[in-house]
N, C-alpha and C positions, 0 to 999 in steps of 0.2 A: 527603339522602334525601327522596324524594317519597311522598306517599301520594295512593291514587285509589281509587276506589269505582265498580263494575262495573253501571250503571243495570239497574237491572229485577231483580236477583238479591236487592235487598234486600228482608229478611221485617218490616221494621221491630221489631225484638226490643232496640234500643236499648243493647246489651251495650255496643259502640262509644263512646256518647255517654255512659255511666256509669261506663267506664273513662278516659276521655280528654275529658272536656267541652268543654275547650277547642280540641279540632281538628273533631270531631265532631257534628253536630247534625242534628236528623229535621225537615226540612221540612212542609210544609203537605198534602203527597200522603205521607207516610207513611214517606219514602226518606230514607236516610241521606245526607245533605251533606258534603260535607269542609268545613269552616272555614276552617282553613289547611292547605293542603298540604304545604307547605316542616317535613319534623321536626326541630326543634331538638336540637342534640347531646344535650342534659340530658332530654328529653322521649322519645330514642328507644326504650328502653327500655318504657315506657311505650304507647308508642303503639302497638309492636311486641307490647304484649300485647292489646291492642284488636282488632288484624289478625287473632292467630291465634285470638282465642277468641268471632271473628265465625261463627256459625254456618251461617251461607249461602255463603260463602265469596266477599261484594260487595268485600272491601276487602281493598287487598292493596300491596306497594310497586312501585315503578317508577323509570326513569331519568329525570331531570331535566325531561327535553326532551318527555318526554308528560302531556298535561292531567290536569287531576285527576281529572276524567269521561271514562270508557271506554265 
């Protein structure tokens, strides 16, 4: 499972990076970065709550084969 983050829609609210720190980080302009993209089995759950209780609704999942920036 991949996660990716939808440039421009993030309100930098950091919900993300305080639920998941380790995939998740706020860049220099204020925008949510993925870290790592790739979710580890044990982390999915986890990260899966980061996604849904992003308020803008920047981050979200995807198939493999698309970048981590949308």
């Amino acid at each position: 499972m991949k996660v990716v983050h939808t440039q421009g829609m993030c309100g930098g609210v950091e919900t993300c990076v305080e639920l998941a720190p380790d995939y998740f980080v706020i860049g220099d302009d204020g925008q949510t970065q993925v870290a790592v993209a790739e979710v580890a089995d044990e982390d999915l759950e986890r990260v899966t709550h980061a996604v849904n209780e992003c308020p803008t609704g920047a981050l979200r999942f995807a198939r493999d084969t698309e970048s981590s920036h949308a």
